[in-house]
C-alpha positions as CSV (number, residue, x, y, z in Angstrom):
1,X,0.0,0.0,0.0
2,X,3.0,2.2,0.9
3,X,4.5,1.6,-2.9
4,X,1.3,3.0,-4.5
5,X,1.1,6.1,-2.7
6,X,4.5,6.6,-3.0
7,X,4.3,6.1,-6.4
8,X,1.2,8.6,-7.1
9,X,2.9,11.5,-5.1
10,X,6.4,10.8,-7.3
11,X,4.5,10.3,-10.3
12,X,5.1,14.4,-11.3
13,X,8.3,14.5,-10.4
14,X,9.0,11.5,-12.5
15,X,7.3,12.8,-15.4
16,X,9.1,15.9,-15.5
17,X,12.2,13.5,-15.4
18,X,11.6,11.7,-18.3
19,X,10.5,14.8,-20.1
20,X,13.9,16.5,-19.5
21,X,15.6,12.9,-20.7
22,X,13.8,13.4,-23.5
23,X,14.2,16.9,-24.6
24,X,18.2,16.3,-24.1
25,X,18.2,13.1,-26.3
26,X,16.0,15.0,-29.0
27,X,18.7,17.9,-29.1
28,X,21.3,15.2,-29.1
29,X,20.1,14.1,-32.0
30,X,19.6,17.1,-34.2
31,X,22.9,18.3,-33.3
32,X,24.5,15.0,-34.1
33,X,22.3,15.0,-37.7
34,X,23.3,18.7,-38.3
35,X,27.3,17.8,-37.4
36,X,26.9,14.8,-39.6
37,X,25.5,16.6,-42.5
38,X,27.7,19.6,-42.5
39,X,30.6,17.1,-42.2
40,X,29.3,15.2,-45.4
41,X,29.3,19.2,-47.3
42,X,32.5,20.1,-46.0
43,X,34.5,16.7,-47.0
44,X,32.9,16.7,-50.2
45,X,33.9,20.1,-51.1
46,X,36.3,22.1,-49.3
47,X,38.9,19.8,-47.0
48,X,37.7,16.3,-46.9
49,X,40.7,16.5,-44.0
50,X,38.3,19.2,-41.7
51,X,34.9,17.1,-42.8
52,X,35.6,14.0,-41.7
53,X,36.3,14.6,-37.9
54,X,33.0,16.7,-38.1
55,X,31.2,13.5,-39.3
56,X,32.4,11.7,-36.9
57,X,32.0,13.9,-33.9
58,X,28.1,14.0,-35.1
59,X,27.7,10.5,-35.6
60,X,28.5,10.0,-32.1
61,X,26.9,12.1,-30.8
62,X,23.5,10.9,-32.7
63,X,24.3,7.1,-31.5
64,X,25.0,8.4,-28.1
65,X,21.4,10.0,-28.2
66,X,19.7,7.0,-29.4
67,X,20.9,4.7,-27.7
């Protein structure tokens, strides 16, 4: 009985939790997708040398946010 009222008056705090985890991996992600695609322009025009750390900076950083 203790449990379920401990888990009703937690449930708000919990939410707002999983909200904040959520928002975080969602900007994770975008930054990760925009690092990998300005990575994939710079390497293929510029200096493939400057592109490809930026591609691979963003790519982890998306995998890190999905997973």
């Amino acid at each position: 009985m203790l449990g379920v009222i401990w888990s009703i008056l937690t449930l708000p705090i919990r939410i707002l939790g999983w909200t904040a985890d959520l928002l975080s991996r969602l900007t994770g992600l975008g930054i990760g997708f925009a690092l990998m695609v300005l990575g994939v322009a710079v390497g293929a025009g510029p200096s493939l040398a400057l592109g490809l750390p930026i591609f691979v900076l963003g790519l982890l950083l998306t995998l890190r946010s999905l997973g």
